[in-house]
N, C-alpha and C positions, 0 to 999 in steps of 0.2 A: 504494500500500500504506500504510496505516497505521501512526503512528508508532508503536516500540513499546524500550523497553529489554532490552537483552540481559543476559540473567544465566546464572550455570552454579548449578548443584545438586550440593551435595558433601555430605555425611556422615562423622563419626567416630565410629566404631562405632554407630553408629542415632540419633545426636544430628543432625537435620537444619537446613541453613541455605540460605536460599537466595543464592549470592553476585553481587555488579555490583563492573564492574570501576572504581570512579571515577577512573582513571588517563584515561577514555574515555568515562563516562558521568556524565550530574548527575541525581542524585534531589533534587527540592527540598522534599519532604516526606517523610525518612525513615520519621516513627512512621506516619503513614497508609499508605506503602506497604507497612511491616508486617504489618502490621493484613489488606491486602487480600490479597498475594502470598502468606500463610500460611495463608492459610484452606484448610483440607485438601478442599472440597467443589466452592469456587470459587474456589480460587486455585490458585496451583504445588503448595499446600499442605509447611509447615516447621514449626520448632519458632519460627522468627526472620528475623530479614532480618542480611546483614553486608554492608556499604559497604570496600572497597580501596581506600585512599586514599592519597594522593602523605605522603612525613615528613619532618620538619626533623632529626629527629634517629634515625631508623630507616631499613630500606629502605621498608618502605611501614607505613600506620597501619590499625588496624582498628575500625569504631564497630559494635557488636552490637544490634540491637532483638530484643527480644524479639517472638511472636507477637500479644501487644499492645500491642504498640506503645511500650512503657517500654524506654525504653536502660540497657544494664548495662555496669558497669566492664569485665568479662572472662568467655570461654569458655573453656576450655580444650580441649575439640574444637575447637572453632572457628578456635581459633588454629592447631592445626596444619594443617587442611585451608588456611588463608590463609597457610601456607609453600611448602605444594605447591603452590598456585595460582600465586605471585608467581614461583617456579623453573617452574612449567609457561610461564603466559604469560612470562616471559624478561625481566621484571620485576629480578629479582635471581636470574641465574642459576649460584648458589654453593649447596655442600651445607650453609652455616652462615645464617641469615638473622636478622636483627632487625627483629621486628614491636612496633610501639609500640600502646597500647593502656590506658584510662583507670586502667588498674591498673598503669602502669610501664613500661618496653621490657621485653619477654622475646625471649630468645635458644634459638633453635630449631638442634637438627642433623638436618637432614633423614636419614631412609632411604629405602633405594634396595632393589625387587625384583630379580629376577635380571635383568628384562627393562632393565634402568637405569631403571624410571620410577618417580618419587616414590609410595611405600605408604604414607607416613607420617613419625614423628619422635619426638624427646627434646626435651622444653621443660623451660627451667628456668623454674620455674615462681616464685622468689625464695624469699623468708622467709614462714611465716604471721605472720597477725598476731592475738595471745593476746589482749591489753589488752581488756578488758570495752567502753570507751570508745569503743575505736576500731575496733571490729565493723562496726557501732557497737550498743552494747546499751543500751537504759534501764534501769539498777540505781541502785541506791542510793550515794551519792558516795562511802563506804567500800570500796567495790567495784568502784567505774568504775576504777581503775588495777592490776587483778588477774585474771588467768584466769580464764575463767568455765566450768568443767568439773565435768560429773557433778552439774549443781546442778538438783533438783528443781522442775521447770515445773508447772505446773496447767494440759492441757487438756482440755476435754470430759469433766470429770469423774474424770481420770485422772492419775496423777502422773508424767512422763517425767522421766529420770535425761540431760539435756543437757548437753550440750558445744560451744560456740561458739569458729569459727573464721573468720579471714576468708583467703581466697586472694584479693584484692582485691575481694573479693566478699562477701558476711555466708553465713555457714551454720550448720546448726544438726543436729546430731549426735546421734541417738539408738542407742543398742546394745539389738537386741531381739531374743529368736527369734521364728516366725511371720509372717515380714512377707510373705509371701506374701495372708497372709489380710486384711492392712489393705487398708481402705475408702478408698483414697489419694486418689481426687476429694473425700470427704466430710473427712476430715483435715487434707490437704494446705495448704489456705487456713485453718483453723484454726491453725495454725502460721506459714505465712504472714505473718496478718495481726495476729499475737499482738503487744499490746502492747510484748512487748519489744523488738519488732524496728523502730526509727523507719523503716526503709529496707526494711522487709520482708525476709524469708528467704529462701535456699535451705537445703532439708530432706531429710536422709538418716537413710535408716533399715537398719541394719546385724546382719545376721547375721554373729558369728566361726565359722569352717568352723576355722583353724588358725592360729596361731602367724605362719605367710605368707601365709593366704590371708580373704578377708572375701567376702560378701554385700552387695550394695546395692539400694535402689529408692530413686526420688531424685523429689522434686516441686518444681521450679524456678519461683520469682517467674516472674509475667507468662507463662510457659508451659504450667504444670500438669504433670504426668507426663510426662519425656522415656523416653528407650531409655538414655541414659549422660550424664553431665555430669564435667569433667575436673576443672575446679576442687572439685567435691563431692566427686571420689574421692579427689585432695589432700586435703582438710581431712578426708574420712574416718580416711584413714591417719595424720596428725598426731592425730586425738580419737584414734584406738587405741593410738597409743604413749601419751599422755598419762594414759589409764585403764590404761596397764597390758593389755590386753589383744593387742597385735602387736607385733611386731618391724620395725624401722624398713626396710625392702625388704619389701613385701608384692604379690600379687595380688589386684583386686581385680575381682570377675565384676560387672557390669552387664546387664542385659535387652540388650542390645544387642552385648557382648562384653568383653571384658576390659582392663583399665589397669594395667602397671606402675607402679608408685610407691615412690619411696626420698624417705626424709627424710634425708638427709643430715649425719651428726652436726659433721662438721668446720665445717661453713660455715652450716649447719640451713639450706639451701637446699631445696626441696622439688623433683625430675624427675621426671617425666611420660612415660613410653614408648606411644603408642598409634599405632592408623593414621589415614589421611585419602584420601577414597574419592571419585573422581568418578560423579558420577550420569549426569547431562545439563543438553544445553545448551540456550540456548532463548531467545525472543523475547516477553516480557510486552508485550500492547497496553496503552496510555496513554491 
């Protein structure tokens, strides 16, 4: 039989990844196995590839590729589905886990269905990060050490009212109605690839429903249009409190299902409530 790596397929809320367990296996070219296992036509087809990997200073580490192949700080789906993972395989099997990851250690409490098996979790997701600078955004040196909220972009001819956040990650924050009707493949990399952003974007576009509840569609570096992105709905909820527009514990609906999030005033720690969902399992030939 032909040699082949074994991976499982998890999802959080319709953000798909496809995971190996490096506890037991070696990829020695992550961005190209990206690249090939995500292909939706001719691969496992995902949004990403994610590597479990042994920590010096965590229970286990997680390295994210994107669908092409570019490595990103952090998921926040992603990370909870590699808490059920690590408690499923028996890895770390406690309802509290520490997974490290290029955006810091985050500390996860697993939830548990009726049946005892991991549905999901509450990640603390830390502090956002405001600083124009360290987004990171190209402004003008007046502005590199200032919040960069509700400041008028120019694209495609069009003036957006933005707000920049980073979950360890750059994002970029638009409040609009109608986003059903955006051309998200056509925009999406317009933004993306918008000179402000040296490290490129993740891009949310936000309808307010209530006071508790938002709208989102989200188009992620290196992935294009997912179903949900966790660290987007963080930095969603941080841009609404900062406009003015929610209350800091809000609902947030994504194409794919919904994320509680609380900004936290006492600590301004940002949590994370969503699930983490096994697909299947399986053998990629090499």
């Amino acid at each position: 039989m032909a040699a082949g790596l074994r991976f499982t397929k998890m999802h959080g809320i319709g953000n798909d990844y496809v995971y190996v367990n490096g506890f037991v296996e070696t990829v020695q070219d992550p961005a190209a196995l990206a690249r090939s296992i995500s292909e939706r036509h001719f691969g496992v087809g995902s949004d990403g590839l994610v590597l479990i990997l042994p920590s010096n200073v965590a229970d286990a580490r997680m390295r994210m590729f994107n669908a092409d192949g570019s490595e990103s700080e952090m998921c926040g789906n992603a990370v909870r589905c590699v808490g059920k993972y690590v408690y499923d395989a028996g890895i770390c099997p406690r309802d509290s886990v520490r997974i490290e990851t290029l955006a810091g250690v985050k500390e996860l409490q697993l939830r548990f269905a009726e049946s005892g098996v991991v549905d999901g979790a509450v990640v603390d997701m830390g502090e956002p990060e405001l600083i124009a600078a360290r987004i990171p955004l190209c402004v003008a040196k007046e502005g590199a050490t200032q919040p960069f909220v509700a400041h008028p972009v120019h694209i495609d001819g069009h003036s957006y009212a933005l707000t920049a956040v980073s979950m360890g990650n750059p994002h970029a924050v638009v409040f609009m109605d109608g986003i059903d009707q955006l051309d998200l493949p056509r925009l999406g990399p317009l933004f993306e690839h918008h000179p402000l952003f040296p490290r490129r974007t993740n891009t949310e576009f936000v309808e307010v429903l209530s006071r508790h509840k938002l709208r989102m569609r989200v188009w992620e570096r290196g992935a294009g249009e997912t179903l949900a992105c966790g660290t987007g709905a963080c930095a969603v909820a941080v841009a609404a409190v900062l406009e003015g527009r929610a209350e800091r514990s809000v609902e947030i609906e994504l194409r794919g299902g919904s994320l509680h999030i609380e900004w936290d005033a006492s600590n301004q720690h940002v949590y994370m409530a969503g699930g983490a969902t096994t697909v299947f399992a399986g053998t990629y030939p090499l």
